[in-house]
TORMI-165673 format. One line per 2 residues: for each residue x, y, z of C-alpha. Coordinates in nm, 3 decimals. Example, Ala and Ser with C-alpha at 12.3 -4.5 7.8 and 13.67 -1.06 7.14 Angstrom:
BEGIN
1.230:-0.450:0.780; 1.367:-0.106:0.714
//
This chain:
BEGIN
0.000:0.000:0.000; 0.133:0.337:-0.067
0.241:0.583:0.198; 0.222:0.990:0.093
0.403:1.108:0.288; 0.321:1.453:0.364
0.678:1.601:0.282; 0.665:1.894:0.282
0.430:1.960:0.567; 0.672:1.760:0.749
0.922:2.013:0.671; 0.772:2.291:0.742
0.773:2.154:1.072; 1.117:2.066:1.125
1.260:2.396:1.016; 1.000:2.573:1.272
1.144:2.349:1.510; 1.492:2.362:1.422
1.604:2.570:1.142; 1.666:2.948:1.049
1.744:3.163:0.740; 2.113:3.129:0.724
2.106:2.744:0.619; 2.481:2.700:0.623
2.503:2.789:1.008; 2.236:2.510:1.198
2.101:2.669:1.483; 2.190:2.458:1.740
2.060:2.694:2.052; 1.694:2.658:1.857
1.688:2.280:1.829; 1.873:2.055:2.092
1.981:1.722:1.945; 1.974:1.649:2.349
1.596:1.720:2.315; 1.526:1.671:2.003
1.649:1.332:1.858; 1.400:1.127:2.107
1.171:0.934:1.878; 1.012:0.795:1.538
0.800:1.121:1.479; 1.102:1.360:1.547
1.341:1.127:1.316; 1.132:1.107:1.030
1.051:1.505:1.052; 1.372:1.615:1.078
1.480:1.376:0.753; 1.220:1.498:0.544
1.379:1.799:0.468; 1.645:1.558:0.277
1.367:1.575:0.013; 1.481:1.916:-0.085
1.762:1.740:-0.304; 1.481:1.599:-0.546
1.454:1.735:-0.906; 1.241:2.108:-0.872
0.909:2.075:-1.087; 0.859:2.450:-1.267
0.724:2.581:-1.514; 1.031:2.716:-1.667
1.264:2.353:-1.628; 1.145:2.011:-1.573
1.167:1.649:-1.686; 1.024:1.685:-1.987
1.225:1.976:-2.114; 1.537:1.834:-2.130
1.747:1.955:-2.351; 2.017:1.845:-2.591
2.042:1.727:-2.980; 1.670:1.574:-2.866
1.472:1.842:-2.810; 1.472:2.192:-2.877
1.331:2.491:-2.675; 1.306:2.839:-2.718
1.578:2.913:-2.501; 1.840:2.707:-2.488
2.064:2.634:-2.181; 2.386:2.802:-2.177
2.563:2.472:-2.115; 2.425:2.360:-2.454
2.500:2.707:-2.630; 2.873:2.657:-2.470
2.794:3.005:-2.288; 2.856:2.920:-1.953
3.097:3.143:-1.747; 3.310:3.092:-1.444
3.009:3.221:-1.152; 3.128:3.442:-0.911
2.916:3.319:-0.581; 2.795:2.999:-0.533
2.437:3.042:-0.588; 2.481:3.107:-0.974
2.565:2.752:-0.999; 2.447:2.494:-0.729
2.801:2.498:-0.540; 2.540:2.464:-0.221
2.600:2.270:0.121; 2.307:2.329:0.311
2.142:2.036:0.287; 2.432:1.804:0.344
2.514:1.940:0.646; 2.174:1.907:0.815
2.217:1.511:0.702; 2.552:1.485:0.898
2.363:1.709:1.156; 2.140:1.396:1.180
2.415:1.132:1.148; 2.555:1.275:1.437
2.274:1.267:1.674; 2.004:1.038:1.562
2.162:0.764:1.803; 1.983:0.917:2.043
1.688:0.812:1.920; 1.614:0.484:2.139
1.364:0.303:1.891; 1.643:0.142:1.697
1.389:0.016:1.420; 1.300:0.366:1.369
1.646:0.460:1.387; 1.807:0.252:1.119
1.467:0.369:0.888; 1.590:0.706:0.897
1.965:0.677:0.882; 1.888:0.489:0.577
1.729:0.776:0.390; 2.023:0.993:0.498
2.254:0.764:0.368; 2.106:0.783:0.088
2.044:1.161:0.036; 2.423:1.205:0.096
2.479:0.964:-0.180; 2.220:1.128:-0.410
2.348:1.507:-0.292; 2.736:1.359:-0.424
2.625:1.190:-0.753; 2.498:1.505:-0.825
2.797:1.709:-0.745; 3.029:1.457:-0.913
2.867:1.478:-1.218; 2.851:1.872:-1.236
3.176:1.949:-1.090; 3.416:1.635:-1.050
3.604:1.622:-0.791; 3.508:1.770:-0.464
3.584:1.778:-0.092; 3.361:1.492:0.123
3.208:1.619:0.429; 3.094:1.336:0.650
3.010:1.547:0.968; 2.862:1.868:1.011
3.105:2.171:0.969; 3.115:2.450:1.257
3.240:2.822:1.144; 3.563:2.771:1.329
3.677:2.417:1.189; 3.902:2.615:0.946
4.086:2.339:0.843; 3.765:2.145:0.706
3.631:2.452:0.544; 3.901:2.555:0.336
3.943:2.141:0.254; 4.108:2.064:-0.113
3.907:1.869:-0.342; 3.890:1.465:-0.298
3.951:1.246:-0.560; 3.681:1.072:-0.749
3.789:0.773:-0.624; 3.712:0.863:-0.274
3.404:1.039:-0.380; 3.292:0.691:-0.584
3.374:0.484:-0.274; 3.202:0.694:0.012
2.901:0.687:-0.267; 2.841:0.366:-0.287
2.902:0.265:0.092; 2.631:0.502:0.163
2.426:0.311:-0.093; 2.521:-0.012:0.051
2.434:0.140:0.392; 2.130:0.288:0.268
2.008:-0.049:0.093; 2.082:-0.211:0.424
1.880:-0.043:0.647; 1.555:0.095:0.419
1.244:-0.093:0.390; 1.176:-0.339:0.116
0.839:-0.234:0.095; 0.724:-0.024:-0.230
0.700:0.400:-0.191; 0.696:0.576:-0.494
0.660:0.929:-0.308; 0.983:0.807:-0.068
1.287:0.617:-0.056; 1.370:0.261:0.039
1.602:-0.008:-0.021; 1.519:-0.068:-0.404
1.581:0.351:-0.459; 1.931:0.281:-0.311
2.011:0.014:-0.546; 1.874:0.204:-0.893
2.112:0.514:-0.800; 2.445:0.234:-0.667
2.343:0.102:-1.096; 2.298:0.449:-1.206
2.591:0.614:-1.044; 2.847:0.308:-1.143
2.770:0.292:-1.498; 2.820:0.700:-1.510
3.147:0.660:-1.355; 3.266:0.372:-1.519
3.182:0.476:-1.877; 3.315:0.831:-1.792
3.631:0.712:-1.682; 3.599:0.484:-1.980
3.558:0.706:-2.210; 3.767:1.023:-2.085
4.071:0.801:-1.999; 4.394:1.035:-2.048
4.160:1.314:-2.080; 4.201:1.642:-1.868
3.900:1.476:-1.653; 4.049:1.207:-1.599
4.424:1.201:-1.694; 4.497:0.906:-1.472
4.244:0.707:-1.686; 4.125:0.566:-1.346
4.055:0.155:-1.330; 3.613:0.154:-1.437
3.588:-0.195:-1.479; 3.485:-0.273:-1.079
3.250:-0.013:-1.103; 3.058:-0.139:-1.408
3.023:-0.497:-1.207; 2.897:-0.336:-0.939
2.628:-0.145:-1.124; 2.571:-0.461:-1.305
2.543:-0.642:-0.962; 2.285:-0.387:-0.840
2.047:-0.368:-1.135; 2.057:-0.726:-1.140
1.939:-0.763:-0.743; 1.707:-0.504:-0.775
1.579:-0.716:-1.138; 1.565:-1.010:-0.898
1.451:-0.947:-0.609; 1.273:-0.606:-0.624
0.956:-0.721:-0.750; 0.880:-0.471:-0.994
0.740:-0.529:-1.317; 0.673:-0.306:-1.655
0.376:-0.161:-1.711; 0.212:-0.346:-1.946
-0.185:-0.283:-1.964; -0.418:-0.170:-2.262
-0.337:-0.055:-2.604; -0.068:0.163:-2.539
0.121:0.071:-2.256; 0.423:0.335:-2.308
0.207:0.601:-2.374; -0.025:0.563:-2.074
0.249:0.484:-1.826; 0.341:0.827:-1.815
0.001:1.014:-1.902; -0.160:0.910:-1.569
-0.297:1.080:-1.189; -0.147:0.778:-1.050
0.222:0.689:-1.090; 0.250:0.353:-1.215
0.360:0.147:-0.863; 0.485:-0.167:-1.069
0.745:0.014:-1.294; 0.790:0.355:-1.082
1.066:0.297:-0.800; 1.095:0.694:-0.681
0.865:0.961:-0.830; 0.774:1.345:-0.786
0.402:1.345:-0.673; 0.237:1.638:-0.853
-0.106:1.684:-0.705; -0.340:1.937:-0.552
-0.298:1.813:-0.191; 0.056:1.921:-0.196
0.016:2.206:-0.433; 0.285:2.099:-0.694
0.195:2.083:-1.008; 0.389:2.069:-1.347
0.354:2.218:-1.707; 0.367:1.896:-1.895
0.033:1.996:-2.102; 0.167:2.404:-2.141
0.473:2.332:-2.269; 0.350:2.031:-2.538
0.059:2.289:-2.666; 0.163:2.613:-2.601
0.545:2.690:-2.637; 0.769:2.648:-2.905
0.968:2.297:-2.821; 0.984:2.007:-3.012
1.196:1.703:-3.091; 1.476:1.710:-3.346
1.448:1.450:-3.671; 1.825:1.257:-3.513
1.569:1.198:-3.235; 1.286:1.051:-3.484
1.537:0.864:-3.672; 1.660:0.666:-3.387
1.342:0.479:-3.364; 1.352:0.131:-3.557
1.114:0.039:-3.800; 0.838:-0.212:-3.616
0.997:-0.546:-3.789; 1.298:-0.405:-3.609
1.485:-0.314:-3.935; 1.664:-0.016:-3.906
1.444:0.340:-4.014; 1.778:0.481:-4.184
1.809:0.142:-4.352; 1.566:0.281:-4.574
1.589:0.421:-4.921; 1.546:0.800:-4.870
1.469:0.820:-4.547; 1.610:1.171:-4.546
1.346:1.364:-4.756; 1.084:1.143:-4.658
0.736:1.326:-4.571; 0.600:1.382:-4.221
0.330:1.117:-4.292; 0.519:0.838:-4.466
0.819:0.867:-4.198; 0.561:0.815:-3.954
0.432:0.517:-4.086; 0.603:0.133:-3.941
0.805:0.256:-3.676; 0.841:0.122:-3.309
0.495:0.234:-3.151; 0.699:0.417:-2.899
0.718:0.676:-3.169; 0.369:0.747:-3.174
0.327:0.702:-2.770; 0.620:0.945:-2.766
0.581:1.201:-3.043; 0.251:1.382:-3.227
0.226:1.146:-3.499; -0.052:1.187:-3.809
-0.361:1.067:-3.590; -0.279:1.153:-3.256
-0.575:1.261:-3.052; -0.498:1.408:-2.691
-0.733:1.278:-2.399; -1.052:1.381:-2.319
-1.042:1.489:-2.655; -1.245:1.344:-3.006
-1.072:1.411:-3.289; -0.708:1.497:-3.456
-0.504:1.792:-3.589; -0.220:1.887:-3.761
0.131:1.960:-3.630; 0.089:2.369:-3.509
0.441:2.451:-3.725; 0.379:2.756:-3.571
0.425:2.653:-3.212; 0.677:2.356:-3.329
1.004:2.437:-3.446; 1.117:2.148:-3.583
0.695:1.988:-3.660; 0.760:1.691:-3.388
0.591:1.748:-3.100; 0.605:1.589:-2.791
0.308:1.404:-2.639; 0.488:1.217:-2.340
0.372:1.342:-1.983; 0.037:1.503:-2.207
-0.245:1.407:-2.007; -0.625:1.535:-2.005
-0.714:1.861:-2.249; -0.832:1.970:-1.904
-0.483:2.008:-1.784; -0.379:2.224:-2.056
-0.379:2.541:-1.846; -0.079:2.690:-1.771
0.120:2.523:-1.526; -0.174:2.307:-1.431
-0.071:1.922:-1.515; -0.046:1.672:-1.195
0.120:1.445:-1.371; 0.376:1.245:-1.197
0.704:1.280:-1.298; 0.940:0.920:-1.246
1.320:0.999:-1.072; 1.389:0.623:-1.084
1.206:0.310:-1.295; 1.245:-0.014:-1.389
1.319:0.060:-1.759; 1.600:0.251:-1.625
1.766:-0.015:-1.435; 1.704:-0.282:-1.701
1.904:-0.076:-1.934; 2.160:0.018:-1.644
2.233:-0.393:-1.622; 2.281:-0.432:-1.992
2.505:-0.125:-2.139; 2.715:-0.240:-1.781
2.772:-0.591:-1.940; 2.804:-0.471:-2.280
3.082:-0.235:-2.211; 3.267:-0.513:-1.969
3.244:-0.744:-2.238; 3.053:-0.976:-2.081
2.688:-0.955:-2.158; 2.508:-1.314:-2.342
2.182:-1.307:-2.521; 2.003:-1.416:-2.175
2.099:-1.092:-2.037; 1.966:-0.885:-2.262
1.614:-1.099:-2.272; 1.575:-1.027:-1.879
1.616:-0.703:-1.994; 1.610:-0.465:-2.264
1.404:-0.724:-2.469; 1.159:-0.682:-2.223
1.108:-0.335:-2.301; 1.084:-0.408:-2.668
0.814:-0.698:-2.629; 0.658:-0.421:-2.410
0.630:-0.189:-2.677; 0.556:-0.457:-2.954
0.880:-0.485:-3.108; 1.109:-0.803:-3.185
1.365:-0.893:-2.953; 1.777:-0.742:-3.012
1.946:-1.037:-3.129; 2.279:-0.963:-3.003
2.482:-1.143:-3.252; 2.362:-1.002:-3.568
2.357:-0.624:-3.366; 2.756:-0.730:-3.327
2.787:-0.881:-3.643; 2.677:-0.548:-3.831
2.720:-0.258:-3.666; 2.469:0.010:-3.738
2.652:0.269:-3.946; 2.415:0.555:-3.898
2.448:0.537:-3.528; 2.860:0.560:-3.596
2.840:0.833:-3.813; 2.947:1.193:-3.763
2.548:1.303:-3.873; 2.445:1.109:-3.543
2.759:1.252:-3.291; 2.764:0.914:-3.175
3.063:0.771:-3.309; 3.262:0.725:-2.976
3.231:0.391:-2.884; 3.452:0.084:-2.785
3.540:-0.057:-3.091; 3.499:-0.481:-3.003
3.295:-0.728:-3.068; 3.053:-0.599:-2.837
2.996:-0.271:-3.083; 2.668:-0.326:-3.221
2.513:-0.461:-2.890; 2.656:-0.124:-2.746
2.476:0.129:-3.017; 2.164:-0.061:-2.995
2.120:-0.039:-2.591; 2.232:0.362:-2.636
1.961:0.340:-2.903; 1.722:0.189:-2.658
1.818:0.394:-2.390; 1.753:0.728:-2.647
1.401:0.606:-2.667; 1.300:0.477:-2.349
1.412:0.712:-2.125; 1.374:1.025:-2.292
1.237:1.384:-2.156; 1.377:1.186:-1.776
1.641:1.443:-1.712; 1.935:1.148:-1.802
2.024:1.249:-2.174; 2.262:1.509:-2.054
2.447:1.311:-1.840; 2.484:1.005:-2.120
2.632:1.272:-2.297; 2.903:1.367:-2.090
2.974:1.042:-1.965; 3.011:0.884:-2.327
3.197:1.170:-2.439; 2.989:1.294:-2.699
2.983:1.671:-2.658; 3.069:1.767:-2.952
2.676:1.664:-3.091; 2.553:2.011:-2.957
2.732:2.162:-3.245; 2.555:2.008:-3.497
2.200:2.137:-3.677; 1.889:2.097:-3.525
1.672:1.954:-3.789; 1.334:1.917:-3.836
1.021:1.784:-4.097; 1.188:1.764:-4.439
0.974:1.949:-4.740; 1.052:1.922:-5.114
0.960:2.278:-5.162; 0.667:2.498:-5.175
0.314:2.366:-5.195; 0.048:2.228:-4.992
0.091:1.973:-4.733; -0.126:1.669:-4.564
0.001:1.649:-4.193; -0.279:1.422:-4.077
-0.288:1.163:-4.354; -0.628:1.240:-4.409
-0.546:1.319:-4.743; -0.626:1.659:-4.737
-0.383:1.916:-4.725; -0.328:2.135:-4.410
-0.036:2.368:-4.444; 0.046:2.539:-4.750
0.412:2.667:-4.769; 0.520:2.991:-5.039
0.781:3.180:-5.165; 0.645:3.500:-5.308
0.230:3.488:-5.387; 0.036:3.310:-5.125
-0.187:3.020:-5.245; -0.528:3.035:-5.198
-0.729:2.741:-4.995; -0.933:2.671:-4.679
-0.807:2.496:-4.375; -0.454:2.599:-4.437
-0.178:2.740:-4.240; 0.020:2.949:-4.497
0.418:2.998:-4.412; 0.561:3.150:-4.597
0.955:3.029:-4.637; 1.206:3.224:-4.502
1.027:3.417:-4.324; 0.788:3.194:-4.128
0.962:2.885:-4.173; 1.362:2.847:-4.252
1.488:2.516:-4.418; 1.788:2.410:-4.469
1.847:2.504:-4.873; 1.621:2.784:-4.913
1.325:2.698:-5.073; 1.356:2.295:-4.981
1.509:2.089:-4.692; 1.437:2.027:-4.325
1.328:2.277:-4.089; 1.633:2.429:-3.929
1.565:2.591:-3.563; 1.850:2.836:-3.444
2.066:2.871:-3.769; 2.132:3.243:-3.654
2.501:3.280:-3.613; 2.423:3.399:-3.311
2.312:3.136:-3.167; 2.581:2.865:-3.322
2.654:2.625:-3.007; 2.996:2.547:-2.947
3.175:2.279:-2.723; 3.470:2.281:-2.553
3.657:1.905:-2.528; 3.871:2.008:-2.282
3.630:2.263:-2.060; 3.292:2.173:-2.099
3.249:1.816:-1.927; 3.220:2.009:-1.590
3.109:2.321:-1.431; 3.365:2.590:-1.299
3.423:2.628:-0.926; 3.259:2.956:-0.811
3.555:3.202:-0.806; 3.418:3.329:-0.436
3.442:3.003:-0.303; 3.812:2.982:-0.464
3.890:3.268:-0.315; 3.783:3.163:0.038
3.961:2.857:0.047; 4.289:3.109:-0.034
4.341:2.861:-0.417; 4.282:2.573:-0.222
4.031:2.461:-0.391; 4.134:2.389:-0.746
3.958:2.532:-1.040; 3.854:2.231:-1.327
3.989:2.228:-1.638; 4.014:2.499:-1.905
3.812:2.759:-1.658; 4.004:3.071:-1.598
3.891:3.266:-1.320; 4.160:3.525:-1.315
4.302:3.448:-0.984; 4.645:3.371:-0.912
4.613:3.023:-0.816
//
């Protein structure tokens, strides 16, 4: 049965009973561990607060807006555009302790507490919130000190602390984890954590530290090229017990099983392992709905051409798949693609009938229709939605990119796995040995930005679980962070590309047969029903008067990536500055001081 936790109520009440404005200095004369620290209710209070460190919903950045070479918004992130600057304070950048200290506040003094059930309950979740609050910081900014105690204003030595290695920081993570899985309940809680949350970040946080070191060996990130290959088993090891022993299952009911998994008031228990409620009890919601119908955001046609065609052939396998039309590239793909994107005969719920693609509101003509619930949620900011942090899909493909990059994965292990998301979806199982047998080529091309990958045997099996991975777990806030770990930067350079039209004329974009847009050089066309855009002006494709739609061809707005900067954030020059150079500044930043 599922317990809602009222979190934030719960936190309201700590921090009246304990807290104060300046969160970096606890206010130990206001709330006296002697006191305090007695019992269940006071325990579980006090670690609520943890729950700070989940992902924010807003209306201006959320699951389904991330960005990258999948989906484009109106304003892209500065880390895509390769605008980022060295911040001055702190706060420009997430360089924030707060939170960790109050969980080593609570380390420190929950052995007070005398209920020893209770008390292993809640040092589990902060186990784990330490864990989570470092995977976070190691993937923004590397290496950075460990705190496992609460710091007071006159421990000099700890505050101005060097950096700790990665190694350390990959250790201490995954003890916690162990910890964490150790003492949390087995039970199901999609609104908390437990023992199964512990063991999907332990997979998630070993395969992004094994492949990073993997792939960024000799590197400036990593010019030790540190050992990954432990790592990998032990994410391996951890998706596997949680596959095992979890009891979690995919989603699987009605017509459209991917589609409705994520398009529902209720998170899905079976598949969902940690998710952000959304609902009117707790006054969060999200702008799924806004953003799919309102703003300008839409997927880029890489994205659409990853998806296979439903016999499992490969889309770009196809005989002019590049100037294909909106409605024939459509047509036999991996339903996924329609469950994911507005497809020709998509029809919204709550709704009875379809439309066309809004080119207006679409800058590349794919929409996205994942998260999109009830027409009634399309106000502004007004979707309840839940939004998943950790889910089964994830951890299947976890298990099998571990194997396939160790070199050890069989055909079994990809059946318990990412075969099961395919049969969930209705497409034929990967066959391993013909994946390895014939690479796909599109997938190591330059046009895809996917061509660094272990060259071995194990190639093809590798491409197709990134493939998988593209697909199932996109808009989850995870693409970014594939991208730095595999080293592929250097894809935010290239074009984003949408629907690909011969020229102008009049379009169908429902596959009614009728025509719905009408696009024109000089003298518009006449016609009912029609959107007229006129090209260059109202459109821009890629050769004038034909090609794909082309979103944020100014020069102005030409991305760039640094290979030897841009894998992490900069270390806030005030905190530098503090620490007297101390703390080291990551690679290729220059901050202007003197050290």
């Amino acid at each position: 049965m599922k317990k809602h936790h009222k979190i934030f109520i719960g936190l309201s009440i700590a921090l009246a009973a304990g807290s104060c404005t300046d969160m970096d200095q606890f206010p130990q004369d206001k709330l006296n561990p002697g006191v305090f620290f007695g019992s269940e209710t006071e325990l579980e209070l006090y670690t609520n607060q943890f729950y700070s460190l989940m992902p924010s919903v807003s209306a201006d950045y959320n699951w389904y807006l991330e960005q990258g070479e999948h989906i484009v918004t109106p304003v892209m992130d500065r880390a895509i555009l390769g605008q980022r600057i060295v911040p001055t304070d702190a706060s420009e950048v997430g360089w924030s302790w707060s939170t960790l200290r109050k969980i080593n506040y609570y380390l420190q003094h929950s052995s007070r507490c005398p209920d020893e059930r209770a008390r292993d309950r809640y040092d589990g979740v902060a186990y784990f919130f330490r864990a989570y609050f470092y995977y976070n910081m190691l993937t923004k900014f590397g290496e950075v000190p460990w705190y496992d105690q609460p710091l007071a204003s006159d421990q000099e030595d700890l505050l101005k602390k060097p950096r700790d290695s990665r190694q350390l920081i990959i250790d201490n993570i995954i003890k916690d984890l162990d910890d964490a899985a150790r003492l949390l309940p087995t039970g199901h809680s999609t609104w908390t954590v437990n023992r199964w949350t512990a063991l999907a970040l332990k997979s998630r946080a070993c395969l992004f530290e094994g492949t990073f070191r993997k792939y960024h060996a000799g590197d400036p990130f990593n010019p030790e090229s540190l050992p990954w290959e432990e790592l990998l088993q032990k994410g391996a090891e951890a998706a596997g017990t949680l596959m095992k022993d979890g009891g979690y299952e995919l989603y699987s009911d009605g017509a459209e099983p991917y589609r409705d998994l994520f398009a529902t008031l209720d998170a899905r228990e079976c598949e969902y392992i940690w998710a952000r409620r959304c609902s009117e009890q707790v006054t969060i919601k999200n702008n799924a709905n806004g953003w799919a119908n309102t703003r300008a955001v839409g997927f880029t046609k890489r994205f659409v051409n990853l998806y296979l065609n439903s016999d499992g052939t490969r889309f770009t396998d196809r005989p002019g798949y590049q100037t294909m039309s909106y409605v024939d590239e459509c047509s036999g793909r991996d339903p996924r693609m329609a469950q994911t994107v507005y497809c020709p005969g998509y029809i919204q719920k709550g709704d009875d009938r379809t439309y066309p693609t809004d080119l207006t509101r679409c800058p590349t003509g794919y929409k996205y229709i994942k998260y999109v619930m009830d027409v009634k949620y399309n106000i502004w900011d007004g979707s309840l939605v839940p939004l998943p942090i950790f889910r089964l899909a994830e951890v299947y493909l976890n298990y099998a990119e571990c194997l396939a990059e160790l070199g050890t994965l069989t055909q079994t292990d990809l059946d318990i796995s990412v075969n099961l998301l395919r049969r969930r979806a209705g497409m034929p199982d990967l066959n391993m040995a013909e994946a390895n047998a014939a690479p796909d080529a599109y997938l190591l091309s330059a046009e895809t930005g996917y061509p660094n990958v272990t060259r071995s045997a194990y190639t093809g099996s590798i491409l197709e679980i990134r493939r998988e991975r593209m697909i199932e777990l996109v808009l989850e806030g995870l693409h970014y962070n594939d991208i730095l770990r595999w080293r592929e930067g250097k894809v935010y350079e290239k074009s984003f590309l949408g629907q690909y039209f011969p020229g102008e004329g009049k379009y169908d974009l429902t596959g009614d047969g009728r025509p719905n847009v009408a696009l024109y050089t000089d003298k518009r066309p006449g016609g009912l029903g029609l959107t007229f855009l006129k090209l260059g002006t109202d459109i821009i494709l890629t050769d004038g008067n034909s090609g794909n739609m082309l979103v944020h061809g100014d020069e102005a707005l030409r991305r760039v990536w640094n290979e030897d900067r841009d894998y992490l954030y900069a270390i806030p020059i005030n905190e530098r500055l503090l620490t007297g150079g101390v703390l080291k500044q990551n690679p290729g930043w220059e901050d202007g001081l003197p050290y």
